[in-house]
N, C-alpha and C positions, 0 to 999 in steps of 0.2 A: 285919659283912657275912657270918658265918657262918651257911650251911644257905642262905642269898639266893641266887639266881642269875639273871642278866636273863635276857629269854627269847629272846634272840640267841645264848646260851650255850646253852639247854634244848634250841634246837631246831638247833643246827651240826651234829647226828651225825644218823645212821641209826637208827630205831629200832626195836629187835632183838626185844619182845617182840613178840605181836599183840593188839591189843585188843581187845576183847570185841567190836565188830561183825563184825571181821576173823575169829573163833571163831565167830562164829554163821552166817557167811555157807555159805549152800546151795551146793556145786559142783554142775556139770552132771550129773557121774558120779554124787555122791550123790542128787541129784534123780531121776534113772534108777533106781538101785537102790529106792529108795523106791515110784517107782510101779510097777517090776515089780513089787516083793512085793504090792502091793494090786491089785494090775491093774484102775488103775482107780476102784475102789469104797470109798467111806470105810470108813476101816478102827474107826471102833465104832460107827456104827449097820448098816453094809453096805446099805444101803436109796438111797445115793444116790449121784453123784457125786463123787468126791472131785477136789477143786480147789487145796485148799492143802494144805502143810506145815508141822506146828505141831510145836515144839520140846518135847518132855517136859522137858527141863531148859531153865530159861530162860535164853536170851542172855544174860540179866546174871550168871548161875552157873554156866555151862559152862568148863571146867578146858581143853578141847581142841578142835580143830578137828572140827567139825559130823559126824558120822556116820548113816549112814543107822539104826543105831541110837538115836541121838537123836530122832527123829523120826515123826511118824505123818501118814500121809495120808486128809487127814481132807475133808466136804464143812464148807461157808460155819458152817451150824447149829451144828455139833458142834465146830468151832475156837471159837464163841462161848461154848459151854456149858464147853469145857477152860479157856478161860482167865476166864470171869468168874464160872463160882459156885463155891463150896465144894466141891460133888460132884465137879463138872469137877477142880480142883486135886488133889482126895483121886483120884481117877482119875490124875493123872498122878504122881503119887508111887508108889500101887503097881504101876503103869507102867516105871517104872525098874529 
């Protein structure tokens, strides 16, 4: 039975780290900071509205809880273009 543990054991405690949704999640405060700095306006085409916040580091490799750092406020377009093509990625790496 060693290294086995039921999951009535796994889950009796409190659990102390956060996980990575809990790291990725946007506070109010840092949603704030974000859009003041853009006031508004996607911050890499500046041509449109910006509506979301897209993570330069992604949720699943983020080491700490969310910073307005981490993040760009971006319009619908340009959140699609960072996270589905090559350019968009190679952007968010020199990004960092």
């Amino acid at each position: 039975m060693s290294g086995e543990y039921s999951k009535q054991f796994q889950t009796r405690g409190k659990r102390i780290k956060q996980t990575q949704r809990q790291k990725g999640d946007i506070t109010a405060q840092t949603r704030r900071e974000v859009q003041e700095r853009s006031n508004g306006a996607c911050e890499i085409c500046d041509r449109q509205r910006a509506t979301q916040m897209a993570h330069i580091t992604s949720r699943k490799r983020i080491e700490h809880k969310t910073t307005a750092d981490d993040l760009i406020h971006v319009c619908v377009s340009c959140h699609q273009w960072l996270d589905q093509t090559q350019e968009g990625i190679k952007y968010k790496e020199m990004r960092k």
